[in-house]
Structure formats: structure tokens, C-alpha cells
C-alpha positions as CSV (number, residue, x, y, z in Angstrom):
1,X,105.2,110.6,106.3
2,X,106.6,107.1,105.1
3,X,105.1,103.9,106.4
4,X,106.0,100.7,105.7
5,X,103.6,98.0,106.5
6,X,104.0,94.3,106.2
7,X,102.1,91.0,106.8
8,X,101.8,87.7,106.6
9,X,98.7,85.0,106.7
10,X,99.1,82.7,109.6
11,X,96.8,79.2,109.1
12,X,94.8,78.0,112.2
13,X,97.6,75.4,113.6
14,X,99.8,76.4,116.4
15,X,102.1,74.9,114.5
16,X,102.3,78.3,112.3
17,X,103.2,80.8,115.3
18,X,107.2,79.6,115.0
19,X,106.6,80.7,111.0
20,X,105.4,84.1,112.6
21,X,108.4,84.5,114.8
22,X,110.9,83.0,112.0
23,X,109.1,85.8,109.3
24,X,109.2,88.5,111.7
25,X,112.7,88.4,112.6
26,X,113.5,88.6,108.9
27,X,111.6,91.5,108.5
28,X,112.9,93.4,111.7
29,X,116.1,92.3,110.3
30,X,115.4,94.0,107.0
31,X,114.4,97.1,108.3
32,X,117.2,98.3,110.9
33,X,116.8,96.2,114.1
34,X,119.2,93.7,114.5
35,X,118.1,90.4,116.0
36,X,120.2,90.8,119.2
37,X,118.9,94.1,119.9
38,X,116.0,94.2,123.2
39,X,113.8,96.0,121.0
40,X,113.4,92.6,118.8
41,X,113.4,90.5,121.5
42,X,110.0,92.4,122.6
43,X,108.6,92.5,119.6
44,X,109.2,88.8,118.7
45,X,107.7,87.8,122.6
46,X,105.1,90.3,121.6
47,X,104.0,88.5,118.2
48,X,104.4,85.0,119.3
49,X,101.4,85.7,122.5
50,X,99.2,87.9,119.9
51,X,99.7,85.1,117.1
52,X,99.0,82.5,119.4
53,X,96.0,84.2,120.8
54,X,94.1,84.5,117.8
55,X,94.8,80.8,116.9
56,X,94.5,79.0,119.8
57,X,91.2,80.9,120.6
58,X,89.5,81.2,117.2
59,X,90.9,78.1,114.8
60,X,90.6,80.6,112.3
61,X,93.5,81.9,109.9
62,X,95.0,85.2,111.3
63,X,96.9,88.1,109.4
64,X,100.3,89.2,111.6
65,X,101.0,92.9,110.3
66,X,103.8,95.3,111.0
67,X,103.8,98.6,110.8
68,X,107.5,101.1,110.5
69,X,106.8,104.3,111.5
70,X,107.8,107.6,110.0
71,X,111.7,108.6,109.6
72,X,114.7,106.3,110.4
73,X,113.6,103.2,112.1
74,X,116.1,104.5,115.7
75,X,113.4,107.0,115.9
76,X,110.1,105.4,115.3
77,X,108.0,103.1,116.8
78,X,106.8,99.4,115.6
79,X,103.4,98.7,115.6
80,X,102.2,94.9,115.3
81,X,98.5,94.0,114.9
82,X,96.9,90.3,114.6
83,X,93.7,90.5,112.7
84,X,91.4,87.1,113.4
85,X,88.3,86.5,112.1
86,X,86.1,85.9,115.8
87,X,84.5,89.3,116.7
88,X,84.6,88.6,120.3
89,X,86.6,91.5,122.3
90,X,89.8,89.7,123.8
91,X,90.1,88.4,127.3
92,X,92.6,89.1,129.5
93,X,92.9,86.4,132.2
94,X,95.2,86.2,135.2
95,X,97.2,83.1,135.4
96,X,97.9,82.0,138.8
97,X,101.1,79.5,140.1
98,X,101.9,76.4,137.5
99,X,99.2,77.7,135.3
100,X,100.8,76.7,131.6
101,X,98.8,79.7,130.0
102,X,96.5,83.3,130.5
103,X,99.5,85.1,130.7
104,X,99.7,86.1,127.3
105,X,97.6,89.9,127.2
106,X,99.7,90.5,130.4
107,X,102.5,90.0,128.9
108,X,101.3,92.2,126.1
109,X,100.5,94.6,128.6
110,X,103.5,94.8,130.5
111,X,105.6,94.8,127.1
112,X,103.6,97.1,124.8
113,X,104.1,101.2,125.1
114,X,100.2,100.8,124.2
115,X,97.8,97.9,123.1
116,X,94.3,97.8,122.5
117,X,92.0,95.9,120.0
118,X,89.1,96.8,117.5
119,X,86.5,95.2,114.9
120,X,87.7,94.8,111.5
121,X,85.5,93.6,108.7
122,X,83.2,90.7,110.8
123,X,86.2,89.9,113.4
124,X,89.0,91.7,115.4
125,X,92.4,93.4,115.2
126,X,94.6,93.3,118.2
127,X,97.3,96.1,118.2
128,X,100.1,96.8,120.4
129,X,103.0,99.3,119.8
130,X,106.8,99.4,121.0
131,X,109.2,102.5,121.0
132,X,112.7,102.2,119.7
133,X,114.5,102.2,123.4
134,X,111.3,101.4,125.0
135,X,112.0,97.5,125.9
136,X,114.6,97.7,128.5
137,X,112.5,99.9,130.6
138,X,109.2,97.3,130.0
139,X,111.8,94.4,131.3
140,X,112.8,96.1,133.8
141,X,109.4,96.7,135.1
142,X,108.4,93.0,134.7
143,X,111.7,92.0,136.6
144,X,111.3,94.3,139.4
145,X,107.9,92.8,139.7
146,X,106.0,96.3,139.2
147,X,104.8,94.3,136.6
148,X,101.6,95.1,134.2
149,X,100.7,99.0,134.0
């Protein structure tokens, strides 16, 4: 089984989560998925809400990883973890009406074939995972407004 993992340090200013996106779309690029495709567009929405999440909640640095799976990219899945340094469990929070944020996890959620989290050496990875072909079902979901499984 080939893997092909990549990953980036990510500074504690918000500032740095546009660096994510910018670095992540190269590397999508790089390995098969075109930038127009829906599975990028997911996985870029995907990154930017983890990234931000670890650090707009923990002003610590963060490591963004991404993770090819076996065989030819049409058939595999993408997995993207964001590795912070705070070993508190994340938070999902319901947003409600003009709220500006606490949509991000539900996004993730609603997004993400699977997500989930886990402690990694004093802090916290937070995972999610997207099938090739997988996206346009997860937007359709969110635009029909059956929303987060």
C-alpha cells in the first residue's frame, strides 16, 4: 500500500490559515485533483475551518497534514488532520441566525465522509476524511438542508 503524506507548520496568527488554503491547493494540485474539481473545493473548506479552529482556539502553532490514500488518487480517499498543541477535546457549537462563527465542526460534519479527533503527544489531532466523488453528495445534503449527519 503507498501513502503519501504531507504537511505544513501553521504559526498561531489567523493570518496563516490563507497560507494553508494557498499550500493545500498546490498539493491537491500536485497529486491529481484539479482545483476546479468539488472534491478540492471540500477539502480546501474543510482545511480552512480545522486550521482556523486550532488557531483561533489554542494561539499555538498547528501542523495541517494530508494524507493520499492507496492506488490512483480517482480511487482513494484524502485524509486531512490538524495537530494543535491544547489537549482539550474539540467543541462543537451550534451557531444560531447572524452568528459570525461555531459553524465550523458542523461544517466539518456535514462535509467529511468521517471526522473525529485524538491526543497526540501533550495536545490533539483533529481528522476528517473525504472520498473521491464523495463531495457532491455532502453539498447536496447541506443545500437541501438535511444538513449535518
Amino acid at each position: 500500500m503507498q501513502v503519501l503524506q504531507v504537511q505544513l507548520e501553521v504559526g498561531p496568527d489567523p493570518a496563516e490559515v490563507g497560507r494553508a488554503r494557498r499550500w493545500a491547493r498546490s498539493r491537491l494540485l500536485r497529486s491529481g485533483i484539479r482545483s476546479d474539481e468539488p472534491l478540492a473545493e471540500t477539502l480546501i473548506l474543510l482545511i480552512s475551518e480545522l486550521v482556523t479552529n486550532a488557531v483561533v482556539h489554542t494561539g499555538c502553532p498547528a501542523e495541517l497534514r494530508m494524507v493520499f490514500g492507496a492506488g490512483p488518487v480517482e480511487a482513494g480517499t484524502v485524509r486531512v488532520e490538524v495537530a494543535d498543541q491544547c489537549a482539550h477535546p474539540p467543541r462543537p457549537r451550534h451557531a444560531h441566525g447572524d452568528d459570525t462563527n461555531g459553524r465550523g465542526l458542523e461544517l466539518v460534519d456535514g462535509l467529511a465522509d468521517r471526522w473525529g479527533w485524538r491526543p497526540e503527544a501533550g495536545g490533539k489531532s483533529i481528522w476528517c476524511e473525504v472520498d473521491r466523488g464523495a463531495p457532491e453528495r455532502a453539498y447536496r445534503r447541506l443545500a437541501t438542508g438535511s444538513g449535518v449527519r
